[in-house]
C-alpha positions in Angstrom: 252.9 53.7 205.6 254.9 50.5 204.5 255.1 48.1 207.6 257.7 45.5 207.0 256.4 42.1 208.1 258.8 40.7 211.0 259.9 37.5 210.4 262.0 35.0 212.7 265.1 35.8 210.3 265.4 39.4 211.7 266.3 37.3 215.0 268.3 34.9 214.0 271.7 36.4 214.3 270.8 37.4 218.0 269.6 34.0 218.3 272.3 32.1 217.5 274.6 34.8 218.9 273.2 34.3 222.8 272.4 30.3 222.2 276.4 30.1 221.3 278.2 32.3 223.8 275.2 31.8 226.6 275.6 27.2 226.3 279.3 27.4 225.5 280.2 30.0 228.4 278.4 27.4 230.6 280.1 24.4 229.4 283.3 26.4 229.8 282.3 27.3 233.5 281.9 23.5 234.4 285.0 22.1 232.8 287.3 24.9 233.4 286.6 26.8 236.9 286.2 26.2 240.8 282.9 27.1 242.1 284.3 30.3 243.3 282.1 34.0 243.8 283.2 35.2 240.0 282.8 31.6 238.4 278.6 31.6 240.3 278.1 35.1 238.8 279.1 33.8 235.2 276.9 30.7 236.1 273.8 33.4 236.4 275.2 35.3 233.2 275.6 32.9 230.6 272.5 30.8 232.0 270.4 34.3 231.3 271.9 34.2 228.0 271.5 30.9 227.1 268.1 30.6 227.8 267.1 33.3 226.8 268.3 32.9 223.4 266.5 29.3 223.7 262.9 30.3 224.3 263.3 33.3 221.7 261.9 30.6 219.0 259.6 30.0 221.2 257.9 33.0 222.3 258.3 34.0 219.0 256.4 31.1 217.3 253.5 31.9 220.3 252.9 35.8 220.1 252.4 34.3 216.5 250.2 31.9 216.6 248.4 33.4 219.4 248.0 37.2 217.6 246.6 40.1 220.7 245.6 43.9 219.5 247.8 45.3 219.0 250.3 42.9 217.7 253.7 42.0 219.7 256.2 43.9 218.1 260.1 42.9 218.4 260.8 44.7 221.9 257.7 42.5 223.2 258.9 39.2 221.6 262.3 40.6 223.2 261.6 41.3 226.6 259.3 37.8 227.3 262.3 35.8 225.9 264.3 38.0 228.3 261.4 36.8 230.8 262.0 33.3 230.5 265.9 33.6 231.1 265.7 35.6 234.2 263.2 33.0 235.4 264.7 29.6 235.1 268.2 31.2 235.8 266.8 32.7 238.9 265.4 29.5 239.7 269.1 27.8 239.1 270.5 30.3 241.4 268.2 29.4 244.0 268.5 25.5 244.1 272.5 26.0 244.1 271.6 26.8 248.1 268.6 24.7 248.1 265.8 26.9 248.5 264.0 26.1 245.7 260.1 24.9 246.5 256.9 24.8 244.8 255.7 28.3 246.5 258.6 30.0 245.0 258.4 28.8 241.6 254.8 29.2 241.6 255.4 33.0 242.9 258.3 33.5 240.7 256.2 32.4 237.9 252.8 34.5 239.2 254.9 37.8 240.0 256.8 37.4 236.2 253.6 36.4 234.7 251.7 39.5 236.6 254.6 42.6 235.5 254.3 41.3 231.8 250.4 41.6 231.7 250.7 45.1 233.4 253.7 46.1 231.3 251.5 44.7 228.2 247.8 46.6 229.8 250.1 49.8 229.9 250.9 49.5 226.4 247.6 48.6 225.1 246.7 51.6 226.7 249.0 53.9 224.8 248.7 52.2 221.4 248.0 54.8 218.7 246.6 52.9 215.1 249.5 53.9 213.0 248.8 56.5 210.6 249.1 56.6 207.0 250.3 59.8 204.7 246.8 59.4 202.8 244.8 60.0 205.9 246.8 63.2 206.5 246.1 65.0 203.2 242.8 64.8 203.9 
């Protein structure tokens, strides 16, 4: 079985797609609005989207340099970008009211940190060495 080798170009358009809409929706959301309901709920939108199209590079360059078993595949390398946007965004969200402290970035950080290493144990768990056509016709 061919495996094609995943490279940062398979991201790029998705990349460059959520750093454009996700930094430009939020520069349009500071010059252009009042800090109404709809105008804090883009805020949390396009923040998600801009960061997370920020750290995909990133995360990328890490689950590479830094190889597990099995190897991160693209919904991995997906869903920690996706991580990192929630996070920092949440983290905006929360200092708009001013309840932003060490405890709750350290527990933000430790409960984030803590799903992705069960979500990653479960998969390790179900992983399956892919099979090739050879070792079947034997």
């Amino acid at each position: 079985m061919d495996t094609q080798k995943i490279t940062f170009r398979n991201y790029l358009p998705s990349v460059l797609t959520l750093i454009i809409f996700g930094w430009g929706g939020l520069a349009a959301l500071f010059y252009f609005s009042l800090p109404l309901v709809w105008s804090r709920w883009g805020f949390y939108v396009f923040g998600i989207m801009a960061l997370t199209g920020t750290a995909m590079p990133i995360v990328y360059f890490l689950n590479h340099r830094f190889t597990s078993d099995p190897p991160a595949e693209s919904n991995i390398l997906v869903r920690q970008s996706i991580w990192v946007g929630v996070y920092f965004a949440t983290l905006a969200w929360l200092q708009l009211g001013r309840l932003v402290t060490i405890f709750i970035i350290l527990g933000l950080a430790g409960g984030l940190i803590a799903t992705e290493y069960f979500i990653r144990l479960r998969e390790k768990a179900n992983w399956k060495q892919p099979t090739t056509s050879d070792d079947n016709a034997s």
